[in-house]
Backbone as numpy.savetxt, mean C-alpha at the origin, in Angstrom:
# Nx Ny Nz CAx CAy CAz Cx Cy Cz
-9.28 -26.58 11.06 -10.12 -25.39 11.06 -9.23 -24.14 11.06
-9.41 -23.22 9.86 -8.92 -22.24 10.17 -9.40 -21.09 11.07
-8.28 -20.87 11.87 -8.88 -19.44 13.18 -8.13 -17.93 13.01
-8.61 -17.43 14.01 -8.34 -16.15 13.65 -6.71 -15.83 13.66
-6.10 -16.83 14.42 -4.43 -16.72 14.65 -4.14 -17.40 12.81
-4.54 -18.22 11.89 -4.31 -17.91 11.06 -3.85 -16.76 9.82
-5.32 -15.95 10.07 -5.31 -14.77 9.54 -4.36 -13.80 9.53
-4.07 -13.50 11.17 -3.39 -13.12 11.65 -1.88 -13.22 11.22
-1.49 -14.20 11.21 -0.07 -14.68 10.80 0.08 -14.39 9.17
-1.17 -14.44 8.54 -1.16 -13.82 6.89 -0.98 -12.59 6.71
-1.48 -11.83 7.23 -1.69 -10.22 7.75 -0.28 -9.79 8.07
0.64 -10.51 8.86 1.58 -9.93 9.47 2.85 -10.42 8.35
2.72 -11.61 7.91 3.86 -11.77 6.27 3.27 -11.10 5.23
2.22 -10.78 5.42 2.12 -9.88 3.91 2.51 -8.12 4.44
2.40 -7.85 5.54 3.17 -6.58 6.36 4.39 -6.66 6.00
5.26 -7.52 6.44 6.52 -7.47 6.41 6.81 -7.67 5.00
6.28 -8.63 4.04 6.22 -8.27 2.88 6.89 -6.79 2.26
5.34 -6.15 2.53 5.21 -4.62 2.29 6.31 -3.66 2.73
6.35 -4.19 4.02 7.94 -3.51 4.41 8.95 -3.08 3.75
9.28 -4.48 3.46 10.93 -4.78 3.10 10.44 -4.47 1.37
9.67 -4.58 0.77 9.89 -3.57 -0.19 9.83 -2.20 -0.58
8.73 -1.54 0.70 9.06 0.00 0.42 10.42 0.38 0.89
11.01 -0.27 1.82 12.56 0.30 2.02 13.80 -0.42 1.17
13.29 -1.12 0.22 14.42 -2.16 -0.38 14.09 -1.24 -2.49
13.07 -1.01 -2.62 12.66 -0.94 -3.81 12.93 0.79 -4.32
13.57 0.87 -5.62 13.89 1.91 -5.90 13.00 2.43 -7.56
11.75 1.80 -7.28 10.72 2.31 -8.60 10.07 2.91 -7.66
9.13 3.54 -8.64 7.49 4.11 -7.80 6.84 3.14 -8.12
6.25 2.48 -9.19 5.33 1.43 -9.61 5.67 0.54 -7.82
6.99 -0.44 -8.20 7.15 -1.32 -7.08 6.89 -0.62 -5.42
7.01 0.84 -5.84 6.70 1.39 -3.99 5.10 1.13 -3.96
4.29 1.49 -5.11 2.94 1.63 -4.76 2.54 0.38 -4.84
2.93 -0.59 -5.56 3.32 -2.14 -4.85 2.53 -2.62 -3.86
3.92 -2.51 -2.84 4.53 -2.71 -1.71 3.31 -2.07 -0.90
3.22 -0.41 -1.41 2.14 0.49 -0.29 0.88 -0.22 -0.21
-0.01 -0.79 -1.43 -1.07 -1.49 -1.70 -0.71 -2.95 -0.72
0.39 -3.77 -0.71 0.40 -4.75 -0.04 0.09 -4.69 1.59
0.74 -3.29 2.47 1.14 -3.24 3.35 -0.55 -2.96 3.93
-1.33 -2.27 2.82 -2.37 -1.75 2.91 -3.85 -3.11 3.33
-3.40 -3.87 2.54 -4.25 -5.10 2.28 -3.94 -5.60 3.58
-2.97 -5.92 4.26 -2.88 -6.26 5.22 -3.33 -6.14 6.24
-3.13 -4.81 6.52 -4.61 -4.51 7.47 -5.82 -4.96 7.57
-6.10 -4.52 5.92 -7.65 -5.21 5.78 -7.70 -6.68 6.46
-6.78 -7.49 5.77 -6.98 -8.79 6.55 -7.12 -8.84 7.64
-6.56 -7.90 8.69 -6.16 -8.08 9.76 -8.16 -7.74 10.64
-8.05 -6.32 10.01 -9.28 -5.90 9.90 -10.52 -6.81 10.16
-10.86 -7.22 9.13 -11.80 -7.81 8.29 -11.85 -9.52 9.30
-10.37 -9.88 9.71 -10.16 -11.28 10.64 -10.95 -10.92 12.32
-10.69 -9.74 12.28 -10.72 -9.61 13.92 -12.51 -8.92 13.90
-12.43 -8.04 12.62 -14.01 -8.06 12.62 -14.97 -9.19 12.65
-14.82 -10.27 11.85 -15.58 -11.36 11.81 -15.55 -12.40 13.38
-14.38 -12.51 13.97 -13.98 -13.30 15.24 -15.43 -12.52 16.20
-15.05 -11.46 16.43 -16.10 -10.57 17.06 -17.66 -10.17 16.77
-17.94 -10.73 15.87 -18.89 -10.84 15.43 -19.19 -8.94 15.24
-18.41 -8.13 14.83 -18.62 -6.66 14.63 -18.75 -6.11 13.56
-19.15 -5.36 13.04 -18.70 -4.93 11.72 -17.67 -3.82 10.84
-17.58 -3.44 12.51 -16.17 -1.96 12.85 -15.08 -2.58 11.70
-14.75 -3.61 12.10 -13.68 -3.61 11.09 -13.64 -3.95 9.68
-14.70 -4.57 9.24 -15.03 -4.33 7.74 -15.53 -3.24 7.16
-15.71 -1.94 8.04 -16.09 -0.65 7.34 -15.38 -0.39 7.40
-14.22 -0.25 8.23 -12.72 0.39 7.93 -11.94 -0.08 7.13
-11.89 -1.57 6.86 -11.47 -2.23 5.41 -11.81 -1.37 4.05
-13.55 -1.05 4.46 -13.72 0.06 2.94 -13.25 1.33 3.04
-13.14 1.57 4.27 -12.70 2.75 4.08 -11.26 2.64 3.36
-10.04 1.78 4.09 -9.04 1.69 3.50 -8.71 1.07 2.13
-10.14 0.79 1.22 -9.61 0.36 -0.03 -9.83 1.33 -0.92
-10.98 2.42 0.15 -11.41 3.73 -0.87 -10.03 4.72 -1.17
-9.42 4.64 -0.04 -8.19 5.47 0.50 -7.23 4.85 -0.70
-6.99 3.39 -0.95 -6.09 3.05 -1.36 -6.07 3.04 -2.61
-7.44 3.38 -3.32 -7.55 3.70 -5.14 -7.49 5.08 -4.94
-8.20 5.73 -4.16 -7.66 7.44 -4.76 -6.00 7.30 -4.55
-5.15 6.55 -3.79 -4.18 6.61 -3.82 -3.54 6.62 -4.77
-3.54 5.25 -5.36 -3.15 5.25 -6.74 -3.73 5.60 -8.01
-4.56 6.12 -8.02 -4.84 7.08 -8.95 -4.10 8.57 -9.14
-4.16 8.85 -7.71 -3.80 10.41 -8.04 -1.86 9.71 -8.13
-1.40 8.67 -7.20 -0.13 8.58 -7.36 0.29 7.75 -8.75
-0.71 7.56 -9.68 -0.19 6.95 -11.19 -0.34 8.43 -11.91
-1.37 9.01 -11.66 -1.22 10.72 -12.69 -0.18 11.10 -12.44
0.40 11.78 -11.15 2.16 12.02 -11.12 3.33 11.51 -11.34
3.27 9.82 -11.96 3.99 9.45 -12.19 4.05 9.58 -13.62
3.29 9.77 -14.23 3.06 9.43 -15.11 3.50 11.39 -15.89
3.83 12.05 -14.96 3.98 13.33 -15.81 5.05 13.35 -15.28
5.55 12.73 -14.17 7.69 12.57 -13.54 7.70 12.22 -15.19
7.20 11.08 -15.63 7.70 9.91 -16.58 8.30 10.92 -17.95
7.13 11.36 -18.40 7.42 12.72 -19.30 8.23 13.53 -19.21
8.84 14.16 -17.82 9.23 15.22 -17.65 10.56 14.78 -17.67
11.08 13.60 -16.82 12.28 13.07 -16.91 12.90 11.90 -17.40
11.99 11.65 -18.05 12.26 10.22 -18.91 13.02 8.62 -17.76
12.35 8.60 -16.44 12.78 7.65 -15.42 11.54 7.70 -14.47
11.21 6.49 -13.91 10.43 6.15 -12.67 11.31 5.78 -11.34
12.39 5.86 -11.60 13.42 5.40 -10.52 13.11 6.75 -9.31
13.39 6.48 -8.21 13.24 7.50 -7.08 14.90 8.15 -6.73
16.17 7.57 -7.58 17.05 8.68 -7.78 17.30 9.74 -8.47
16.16 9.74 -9.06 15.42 10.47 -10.38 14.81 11.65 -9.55
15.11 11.62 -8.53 13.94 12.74 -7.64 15.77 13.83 -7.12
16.55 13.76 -6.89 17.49 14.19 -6.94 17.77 15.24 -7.72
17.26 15.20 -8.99 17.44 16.48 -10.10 16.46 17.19 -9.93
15.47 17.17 -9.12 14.74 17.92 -8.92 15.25 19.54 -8.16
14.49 20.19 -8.59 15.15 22.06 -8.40 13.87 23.09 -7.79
14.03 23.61 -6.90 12.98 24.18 -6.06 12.92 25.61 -6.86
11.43 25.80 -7.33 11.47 26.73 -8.47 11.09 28.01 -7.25
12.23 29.01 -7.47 11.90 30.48 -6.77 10.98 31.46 -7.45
């Protein structure tokens, strides 16, 4: 039977997952990745401890965090997507040439 310490233990490798690639990964695509993974995780976590409890607190905050997590990448694929143009790289050492306009 799966229990809630299952879940749990999924939730927390797909965290660390998420981790070790926003601090290991040098794209934006692979950061927003990683951000979406670290994100889901919760939900699981969420969504595990909501159901154990018989509540629903934590599956509305699941939507909340998936609403959060498409405007995310939406508005964070439009800016990449005009870096992409502007500097011909998605790499985040690519943010370095950047120049603070006076």
């Amino acid at each position: 039977m799966i229990g809630l310490n299952h879940y749990l233990a999924v939730s927390i490798i797909m965290f660390v997952l998420g981790l070790i690639g926003v601090m290991k990964r040098k794209n934006f695509i692979m950061l927003f990745f990683s951000t979406e993974i670290l994100l889901n995780a919760a939900n699981v976590a969420f969504v595990a401890i909501s159901h154990y409890y018989m509540d629903i607190t934590g599956q509305v905050f699941a939507m909340f965090i998936i609403a959060i997590a498409a405007s995310e990448v939406a508005v964070g694929l439009g800016l990449l997507i005009l870096w992409y143009k502007k500097n011909g790289s998605i790499e985040l050492d690519s943010l370095i040439n950047m120049r603070r306009d006076r």
